[in-house]
C-alpha positions in Angstrom: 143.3 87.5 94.2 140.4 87.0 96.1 140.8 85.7 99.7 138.4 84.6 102.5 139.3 86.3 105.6 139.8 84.0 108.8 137.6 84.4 111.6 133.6 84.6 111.5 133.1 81.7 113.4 129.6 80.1 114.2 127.9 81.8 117.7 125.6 81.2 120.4 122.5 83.4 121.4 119.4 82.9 123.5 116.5 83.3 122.7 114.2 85.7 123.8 112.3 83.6 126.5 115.9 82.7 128.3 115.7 79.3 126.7 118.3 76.7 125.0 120.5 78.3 123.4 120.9 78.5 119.7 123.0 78.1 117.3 124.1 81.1 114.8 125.8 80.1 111.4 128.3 81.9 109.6 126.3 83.0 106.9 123.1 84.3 109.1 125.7 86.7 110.6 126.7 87.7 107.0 123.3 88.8 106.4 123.0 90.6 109.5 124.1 94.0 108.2 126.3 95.5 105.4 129.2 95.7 107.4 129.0 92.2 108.2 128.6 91.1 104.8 131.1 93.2 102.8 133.8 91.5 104.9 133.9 88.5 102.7 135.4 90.7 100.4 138.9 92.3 99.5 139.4 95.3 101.1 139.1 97.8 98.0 136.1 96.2 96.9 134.3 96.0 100.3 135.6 99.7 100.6 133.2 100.6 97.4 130.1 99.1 98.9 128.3 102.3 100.3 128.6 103.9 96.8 128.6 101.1 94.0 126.8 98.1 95.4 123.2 97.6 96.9 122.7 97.9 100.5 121.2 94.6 102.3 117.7 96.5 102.8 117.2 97.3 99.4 118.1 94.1 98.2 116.2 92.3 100.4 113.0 94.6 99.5 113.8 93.8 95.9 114.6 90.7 95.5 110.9 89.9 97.6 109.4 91.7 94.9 111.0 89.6 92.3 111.4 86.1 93.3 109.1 83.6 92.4 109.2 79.9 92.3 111.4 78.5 89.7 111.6 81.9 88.1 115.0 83.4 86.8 115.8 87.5 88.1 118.7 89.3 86.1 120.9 92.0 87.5 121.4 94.5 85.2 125.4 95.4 86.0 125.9 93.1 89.0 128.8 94.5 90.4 130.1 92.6 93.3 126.8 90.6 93.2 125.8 91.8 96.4 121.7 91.9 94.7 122.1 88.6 93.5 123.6 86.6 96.9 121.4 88.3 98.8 118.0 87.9 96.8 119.8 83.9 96.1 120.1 83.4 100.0 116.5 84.6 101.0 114.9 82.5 97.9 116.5 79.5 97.6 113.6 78.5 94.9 114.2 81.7 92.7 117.3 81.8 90.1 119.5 84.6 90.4 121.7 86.2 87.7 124.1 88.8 87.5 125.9 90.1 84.0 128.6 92.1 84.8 131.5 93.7 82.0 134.2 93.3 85.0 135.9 90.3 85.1 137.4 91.1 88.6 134.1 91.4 90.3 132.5 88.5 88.4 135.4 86.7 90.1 134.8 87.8 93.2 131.2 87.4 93.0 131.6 84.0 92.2 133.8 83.4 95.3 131.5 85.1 97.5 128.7 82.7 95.8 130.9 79.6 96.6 132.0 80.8 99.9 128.3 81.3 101.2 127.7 77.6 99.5 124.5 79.1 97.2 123.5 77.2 94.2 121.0 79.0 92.7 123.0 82.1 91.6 125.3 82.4 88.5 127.5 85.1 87.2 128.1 85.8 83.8 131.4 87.7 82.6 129.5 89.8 79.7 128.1 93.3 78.3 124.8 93.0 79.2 124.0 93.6 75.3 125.4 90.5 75.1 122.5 88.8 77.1 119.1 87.1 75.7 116.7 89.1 78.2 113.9 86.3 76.8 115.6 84.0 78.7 114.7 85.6 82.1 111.5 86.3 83.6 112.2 89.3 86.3 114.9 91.9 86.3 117.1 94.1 88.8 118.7 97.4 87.8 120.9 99.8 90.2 121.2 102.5 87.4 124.9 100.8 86.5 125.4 102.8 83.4 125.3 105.9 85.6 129.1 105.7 85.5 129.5 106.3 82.3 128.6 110.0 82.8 129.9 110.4 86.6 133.6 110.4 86.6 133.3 111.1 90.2 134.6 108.1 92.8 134.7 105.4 89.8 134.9 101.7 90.6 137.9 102.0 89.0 139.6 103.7 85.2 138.5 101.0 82.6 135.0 102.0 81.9 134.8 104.7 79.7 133.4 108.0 80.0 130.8 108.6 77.4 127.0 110.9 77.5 126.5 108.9 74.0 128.0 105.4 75.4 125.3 106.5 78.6 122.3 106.9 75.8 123.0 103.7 74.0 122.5 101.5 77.1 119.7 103.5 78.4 118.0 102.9 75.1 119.1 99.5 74.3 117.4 98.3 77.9 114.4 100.2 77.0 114.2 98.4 73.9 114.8 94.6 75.2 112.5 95.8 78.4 109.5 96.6 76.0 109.8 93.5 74.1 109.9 91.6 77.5 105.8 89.3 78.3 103.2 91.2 79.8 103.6 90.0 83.9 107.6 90.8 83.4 108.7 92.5 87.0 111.5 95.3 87.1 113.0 96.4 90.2 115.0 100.0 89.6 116.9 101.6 92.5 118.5 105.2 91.9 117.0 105.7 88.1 115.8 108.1 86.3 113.5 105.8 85.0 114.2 106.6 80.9 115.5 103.3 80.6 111.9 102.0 81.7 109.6 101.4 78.5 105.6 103.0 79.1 104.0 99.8 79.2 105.4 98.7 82.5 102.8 100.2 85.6 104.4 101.7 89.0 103.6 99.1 91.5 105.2 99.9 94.5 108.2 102.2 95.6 109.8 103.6 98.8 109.0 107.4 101.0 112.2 108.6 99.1 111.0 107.1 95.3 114.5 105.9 95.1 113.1 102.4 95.2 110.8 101.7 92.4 109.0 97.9 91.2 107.1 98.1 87.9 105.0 95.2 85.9 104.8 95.0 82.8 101.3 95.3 81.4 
């Protein structure tokens, strides 16, 4: 059962010309830094955050890349939603989804979600082949069908190991990705980038390449 922790009370600061001072909400601190914001949840899924879910930075960096006015993003295996709250939270005019096969964390992303008080971020307990991609404009992907070949540190023993279970996602994406409008954005992080169809174009990516944002042509 997910529970909010007590604590994490609003703060004070001045600013930097020794002025009033100024009032610091709950949920700026929550954004401040990872640590920070994997508090609001349970310990052992807070505990998986450095591996499993994406760090404030990148998220941040993606979800500027994808949001746009009145547009809808999709996270590709939201885990914990950490993407989605995040990318929600900075672009309160941008949709945010996250499919995600688990219903534990799709439960705990939606607490999360109502803790913060965001409304412009939904959750859906699903396979992601069970998802219209026409219905969304811009997507997110942190390589999550990577741990169908890494049995290494799992988020936890009911996802199955499987190189051919790997290949069908990889090439199912690929598929609903190439059918997707010319103008489509994709954000990957940690890919090998198979799963990413030739007519989307490099845009932009990080020094260490692990960061990549494509358009679709």
């Amino acid at each position: 059962m997910f529970k909010i922790k007590p604590g994490l009370p609003d703060q004070y600061a001045h600013n930097n010309n020794e002025g009033p001072l100024r009032r610091i909400n709950a949920n700026e601190r929550l954004f401040s830094d990872d640590a920070a914001f994997d508090w609001i949840y349970p310990l052992d899924i807070g505990a998986k955050s450095k591996k499993h879910w994406t760090p404030l930075n990148i998220a941040r960096k993606a979800a500027e890349f994808l949001a746009e006015p009145d547009a809808t993003v999709l996270d590709v295996g939201s885990g914990a939603g950490k993407f989605c709250l995040t990318g929600a939270f900075e672009y309160p005019e941008t949709i945010f989804f996250g499919v995600e096969q688990r219903h534990e964390l799709v439960l705990c992303s939606e607490q999360a979600k109502n803790y913060i008080g965001l409304t412009n971020v939904h959750f859906l307990y699903a396979n992601m082949t069970q998802v219209r991609f026409s219905e969304f404009d811009n997507f997110y992907f942190y390589n999550s069908f990577y741990e169908n070949i890494d049995g290494e540190d799992a988020i936890d023993n009911n996802i199955e190991t499987s190189y051919s279970l790997y290949s069908y996602y990889t090439r199912y994406l690929h598929t609903e990705l190439q059918k997707t409008r010319p103008g489509t954005k994709l954000v990957t992080f940690h890919s090998s980038g198979v799963e990413v169809p030739q007519s989307f174009r490099l845009a932009d990516m990080s020094d260490d390449m692990l960061l990549q944002m494509w358009i679709k042509r």
